[in-house]
C-alpha positions as CSV (number, residue, x, y, z in Angstrom):
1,X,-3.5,2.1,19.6
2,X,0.0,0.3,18.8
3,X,0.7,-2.0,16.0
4,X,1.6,-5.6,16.6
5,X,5.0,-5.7,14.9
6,X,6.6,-9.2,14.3
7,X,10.5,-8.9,12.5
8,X,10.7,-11.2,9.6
9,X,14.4,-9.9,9.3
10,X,16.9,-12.7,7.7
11,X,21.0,-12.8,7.5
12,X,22.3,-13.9,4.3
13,X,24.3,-16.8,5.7
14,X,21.5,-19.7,5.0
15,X,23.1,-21.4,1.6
16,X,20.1,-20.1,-0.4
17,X,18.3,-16.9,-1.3
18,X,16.1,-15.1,1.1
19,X,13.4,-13.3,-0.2
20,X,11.3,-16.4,-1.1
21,X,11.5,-17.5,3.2
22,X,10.2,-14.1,3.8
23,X,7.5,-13.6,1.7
24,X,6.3,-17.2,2.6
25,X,6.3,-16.0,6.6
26,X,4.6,-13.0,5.6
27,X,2.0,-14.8,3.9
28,X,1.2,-16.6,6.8
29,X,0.6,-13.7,9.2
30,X,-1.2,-12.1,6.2
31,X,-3.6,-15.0,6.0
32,X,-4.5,-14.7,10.0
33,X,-5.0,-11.5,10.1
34,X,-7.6,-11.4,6.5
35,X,-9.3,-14.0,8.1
36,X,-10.2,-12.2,11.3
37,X,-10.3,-8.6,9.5
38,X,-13.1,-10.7,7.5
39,X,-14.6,-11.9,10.8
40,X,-14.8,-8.3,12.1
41,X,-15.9,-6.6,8.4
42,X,-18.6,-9.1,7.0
43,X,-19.8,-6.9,3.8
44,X,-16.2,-6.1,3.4
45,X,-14.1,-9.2,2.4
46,X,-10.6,-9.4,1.6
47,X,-9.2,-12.2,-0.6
48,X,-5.8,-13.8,-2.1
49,X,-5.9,-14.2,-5.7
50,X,-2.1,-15.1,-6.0
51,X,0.2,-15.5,-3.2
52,X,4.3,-16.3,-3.0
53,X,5.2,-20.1,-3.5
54,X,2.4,-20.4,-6.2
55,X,4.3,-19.8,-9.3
56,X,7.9,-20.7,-10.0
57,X,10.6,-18.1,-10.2
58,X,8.3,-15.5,-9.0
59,X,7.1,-14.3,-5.3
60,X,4.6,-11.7,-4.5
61,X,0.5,-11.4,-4.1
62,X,-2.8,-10.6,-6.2
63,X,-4.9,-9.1,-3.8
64,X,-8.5,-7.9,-4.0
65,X,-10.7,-5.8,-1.7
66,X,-14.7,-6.4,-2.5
67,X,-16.2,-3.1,-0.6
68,X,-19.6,-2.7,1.2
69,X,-20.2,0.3,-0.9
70,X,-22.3,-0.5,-4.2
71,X,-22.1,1.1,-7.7
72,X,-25.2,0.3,-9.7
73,X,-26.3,-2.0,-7.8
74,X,-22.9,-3.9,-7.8
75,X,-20.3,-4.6,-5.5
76,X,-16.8,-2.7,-6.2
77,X,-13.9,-4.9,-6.0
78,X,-10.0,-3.2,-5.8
79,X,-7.6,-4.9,-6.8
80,X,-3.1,-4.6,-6.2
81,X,-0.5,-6.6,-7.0
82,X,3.4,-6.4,-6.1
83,X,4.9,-9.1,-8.1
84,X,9.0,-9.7,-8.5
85,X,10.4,-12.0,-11.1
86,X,12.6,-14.0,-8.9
87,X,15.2,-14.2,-12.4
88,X,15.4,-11.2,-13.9
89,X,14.8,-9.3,-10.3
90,X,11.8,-6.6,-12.0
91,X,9.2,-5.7,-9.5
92,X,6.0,-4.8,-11.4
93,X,3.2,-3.5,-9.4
94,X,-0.4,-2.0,-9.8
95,X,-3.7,-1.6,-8.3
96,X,-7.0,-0.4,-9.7
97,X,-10.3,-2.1,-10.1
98,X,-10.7,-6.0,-10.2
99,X,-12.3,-5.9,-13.5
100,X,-9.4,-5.0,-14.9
101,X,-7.5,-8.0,-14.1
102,X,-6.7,-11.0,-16.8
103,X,-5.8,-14.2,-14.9
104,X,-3.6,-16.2,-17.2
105,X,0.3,-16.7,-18.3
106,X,1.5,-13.0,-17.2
107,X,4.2,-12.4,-14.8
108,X,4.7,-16.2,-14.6
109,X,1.3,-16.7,-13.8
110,X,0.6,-13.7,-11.8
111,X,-1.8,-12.6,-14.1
112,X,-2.4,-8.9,-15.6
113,X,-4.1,-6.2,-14.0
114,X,-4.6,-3.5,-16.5
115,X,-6.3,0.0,-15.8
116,X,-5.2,1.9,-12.5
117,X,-1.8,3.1,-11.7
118,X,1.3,1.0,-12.3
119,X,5.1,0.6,-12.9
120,X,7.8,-2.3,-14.0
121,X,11.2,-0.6,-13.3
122,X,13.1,-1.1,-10.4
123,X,15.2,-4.4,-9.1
124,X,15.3,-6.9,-6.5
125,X,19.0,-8.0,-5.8
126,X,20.1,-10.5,-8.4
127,X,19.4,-14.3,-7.4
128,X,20.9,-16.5,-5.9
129,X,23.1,-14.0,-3.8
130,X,22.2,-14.9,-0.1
131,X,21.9,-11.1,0.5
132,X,20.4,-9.9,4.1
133,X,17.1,-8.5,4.2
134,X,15.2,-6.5,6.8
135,X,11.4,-6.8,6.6
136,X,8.6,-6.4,8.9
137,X,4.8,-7.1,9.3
138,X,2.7,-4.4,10.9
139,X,-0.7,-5.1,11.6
140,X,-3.6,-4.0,14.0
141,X,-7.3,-5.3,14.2
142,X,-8.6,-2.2,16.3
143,X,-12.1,-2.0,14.9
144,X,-12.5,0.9,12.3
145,X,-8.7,1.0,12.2
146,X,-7.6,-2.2,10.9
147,X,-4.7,-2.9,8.8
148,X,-2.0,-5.1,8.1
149,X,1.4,-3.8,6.2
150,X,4.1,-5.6,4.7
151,X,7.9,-3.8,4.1
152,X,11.5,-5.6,3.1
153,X,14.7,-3.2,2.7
154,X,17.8,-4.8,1.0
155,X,19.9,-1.8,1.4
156,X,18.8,1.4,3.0
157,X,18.7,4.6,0.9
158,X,18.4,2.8,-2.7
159,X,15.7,1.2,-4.8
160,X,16.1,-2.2,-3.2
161,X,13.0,-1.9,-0.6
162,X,9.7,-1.5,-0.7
163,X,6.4,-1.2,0.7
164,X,5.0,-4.6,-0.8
165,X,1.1,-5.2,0.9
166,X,-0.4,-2.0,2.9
167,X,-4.3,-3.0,3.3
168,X,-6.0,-0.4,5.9
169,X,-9.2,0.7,6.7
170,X,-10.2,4.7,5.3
171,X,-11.5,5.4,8.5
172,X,-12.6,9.1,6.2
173,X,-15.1,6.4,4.5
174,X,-14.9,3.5,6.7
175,X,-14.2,1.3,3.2
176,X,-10.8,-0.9,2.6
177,X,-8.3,0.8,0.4
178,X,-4.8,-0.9,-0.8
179,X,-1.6,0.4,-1.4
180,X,2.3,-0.3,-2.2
181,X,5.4,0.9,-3.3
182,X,7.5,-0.3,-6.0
183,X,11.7,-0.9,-5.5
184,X,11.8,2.6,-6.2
185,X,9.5,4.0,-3.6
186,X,6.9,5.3,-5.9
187,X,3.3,4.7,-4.7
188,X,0.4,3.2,-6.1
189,X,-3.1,3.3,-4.0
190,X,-6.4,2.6,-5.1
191,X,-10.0,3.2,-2.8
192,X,-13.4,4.1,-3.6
193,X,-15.1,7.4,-3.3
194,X,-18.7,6.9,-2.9
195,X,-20.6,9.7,-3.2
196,X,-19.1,9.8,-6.9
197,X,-18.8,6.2,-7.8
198,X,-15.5,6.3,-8.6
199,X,-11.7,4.3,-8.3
200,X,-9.6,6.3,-6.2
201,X,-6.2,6.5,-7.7
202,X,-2.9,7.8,-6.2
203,X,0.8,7.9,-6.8
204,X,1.6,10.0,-3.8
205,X,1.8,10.1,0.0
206,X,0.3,13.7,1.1
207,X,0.8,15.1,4.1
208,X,0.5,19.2,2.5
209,X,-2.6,19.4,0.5
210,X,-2.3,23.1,-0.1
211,X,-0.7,22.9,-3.7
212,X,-2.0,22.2,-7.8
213,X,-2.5,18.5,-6.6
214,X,-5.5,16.6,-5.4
215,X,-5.4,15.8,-1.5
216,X,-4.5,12.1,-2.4
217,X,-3.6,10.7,0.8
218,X,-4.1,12.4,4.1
219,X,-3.4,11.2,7.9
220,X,-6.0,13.1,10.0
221,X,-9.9,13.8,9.2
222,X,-10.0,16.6,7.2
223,X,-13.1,18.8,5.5
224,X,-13.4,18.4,1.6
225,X,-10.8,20.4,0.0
226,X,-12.4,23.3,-2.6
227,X,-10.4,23.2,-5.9
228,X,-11.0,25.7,-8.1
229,X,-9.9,26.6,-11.8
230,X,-6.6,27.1,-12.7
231,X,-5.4,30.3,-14.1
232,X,-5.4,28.7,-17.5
233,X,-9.5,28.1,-17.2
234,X,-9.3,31.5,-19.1
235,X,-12.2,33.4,-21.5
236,X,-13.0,31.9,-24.0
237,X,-12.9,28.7,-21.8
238,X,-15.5,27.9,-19.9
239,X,-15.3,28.3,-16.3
240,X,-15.4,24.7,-14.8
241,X,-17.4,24.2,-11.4
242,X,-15.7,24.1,-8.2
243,X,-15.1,20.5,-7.1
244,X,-15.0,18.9,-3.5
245,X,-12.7,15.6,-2.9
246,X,-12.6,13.9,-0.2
247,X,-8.9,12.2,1.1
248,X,-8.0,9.0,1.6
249,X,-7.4,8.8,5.8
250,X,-5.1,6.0,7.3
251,X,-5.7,4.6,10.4
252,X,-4.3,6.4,13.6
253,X,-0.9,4.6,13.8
254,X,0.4,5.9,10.6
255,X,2.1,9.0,9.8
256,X,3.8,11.0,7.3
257,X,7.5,11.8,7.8
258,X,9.6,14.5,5.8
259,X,12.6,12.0,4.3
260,X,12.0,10.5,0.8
261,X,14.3,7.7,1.3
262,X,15.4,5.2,3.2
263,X,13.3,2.4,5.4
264,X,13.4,0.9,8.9
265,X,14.6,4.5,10.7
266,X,13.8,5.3,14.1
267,X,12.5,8.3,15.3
268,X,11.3,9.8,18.9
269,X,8.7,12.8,18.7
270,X,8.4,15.7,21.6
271,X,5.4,14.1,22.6
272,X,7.3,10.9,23.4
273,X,6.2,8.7,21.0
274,X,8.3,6.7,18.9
275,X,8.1,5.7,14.7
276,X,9.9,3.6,12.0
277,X,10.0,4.7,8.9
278,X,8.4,2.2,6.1
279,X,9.9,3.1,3.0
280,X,11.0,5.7,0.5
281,X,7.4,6.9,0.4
282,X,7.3,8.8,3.6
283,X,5.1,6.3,5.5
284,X,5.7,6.3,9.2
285,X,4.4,3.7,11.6
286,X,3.9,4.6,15.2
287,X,5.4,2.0,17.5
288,X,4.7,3.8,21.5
289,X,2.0,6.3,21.9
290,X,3.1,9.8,23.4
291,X,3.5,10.4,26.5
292,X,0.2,11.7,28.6
């Protein structure tokens, strides 16, 4: 399995600002693909709240996940948002459930999804500088491994890129999860564990799961990690029961890669395949399989 990569890359020599043209091209590709990820997932559907060109001075989606699995007899519905004030240049994204989003005058329009894991602090490039911009669209409607991932870089090895839109099928759970990075490659992701009836919630890309931490994002099947007390669960304390949590699994084309910054680099494993990096976050994308 290979992603279908289309460059959405754009010099800064057009007379007018960039990002705005990119986002628009990426929403395009991101409608064709929902639609037939839809087609192929019928108790799993995908929809655009907000989208770029819809509110003035501001670029960037609302998008929400309504899962097959039910809690109480209803259906759960994940929302994220990656929204940039096209003024000021903040980024502020989130994810977490739908309920916790307030349509109205927020971000320009955007709305405000409250609950979840989010963060305002990082920058676009200040408007109207015709800056350069590197951004892809990397999708794949292999069935059980479906996804579709948006990334722009202004300048490598700084807070100006991001992953904005990652949607992919937990092929652990077989439900949609959604993820992105803010300017300053901190990740937000947000799925559904089941057998608890809970949100999923992480801020981290996990590749070594043998630490104090949850295994919050993992890239190969893997049994249900014990985690037992900490040292501090001391007499008189009670002794809390040992709990089992199951990871968060991305499709087979993604990877995890040891660098913490940077976007867009190109790497060649032993095996013979090849990856680009997609973002600060340590996401890796796998672009030729290995070699048999």
């Amino acid at each position: 399995m290979v992603a279908t990569i289309t460059d959405l890359s754009r010099r800064g020599d057009t007379g007018g600002f960039v990002v705005p043209q990119v986002f628009a091209a990426a929403d395009a590709l991101l409608r064709t693909w929902m639609a037939a990820a839809n087609a192929q997932n019928p108790l799993q559907q995908l929809s655009i709240v907000k989208a770029p060109g819809e509110v003035h001075g501001f670029t960037g989606w609302v998008i929400k996940a309504r899962l097959a699995v039910l809690d109480a007899g209803q259906p759960v519905e994940l929302m994220s948002q990656w929204v940039a004030n096209l003024t000021t240049g903040a980024i502020t994204t989130h994810c977490g459930l739908a309920s916790g989003y307030v349509p109205g005058a927020a971000l320009g329009g955007y709305g405000a999804l409250t609950g979840g894991i989010g963060t305002t602090n990082t920058l676009i490039e200040p408007l109207p500088e015709p800056l350069p911009i590197g951004a892809l669209v990397a999708s794949s409607l292999e069935p059980g491994q479906e996804y579709f991932c948006f990334a722009h870089s202004q300048h490598t090895f700084s807070n100006r890129q991001a992953v904005v839109v990652l949607i992919a099928k937990d092929v652990y759970s077989g439900q949609w999860h959604l993820s992105l990075t803010d300017n300053a490659s901190v990740i937000g992701v947000v799925g559904w564990r089941a057998n608890r009836s809970l949100p999923f919630l992480s801020n981290a890309l996990r590749l070594d799961y043998a630490s104090s931490t949850l295994p919050l994002m993992l890239t190969v099947p893997v049994q249900w990690v014990p985690i037992t007390p900490g040292i501090t669960s001391l007499a008189p304390n009670p002794q809390p029961p040992v709990q089992w949590f199951d990871p968060v699994v991305l499709p087979a084309d993604f990877g995890l890669y040891n660098r913490t910054a940077g976007m867009f680099g190109y790497f060649i494993g032993s095996d013979g395949s090849h990856w680009l990096q997609m973002g600060g976050a340590r996401l890796a994308l796998r672009l030729v399989e290995a070699t048999p």
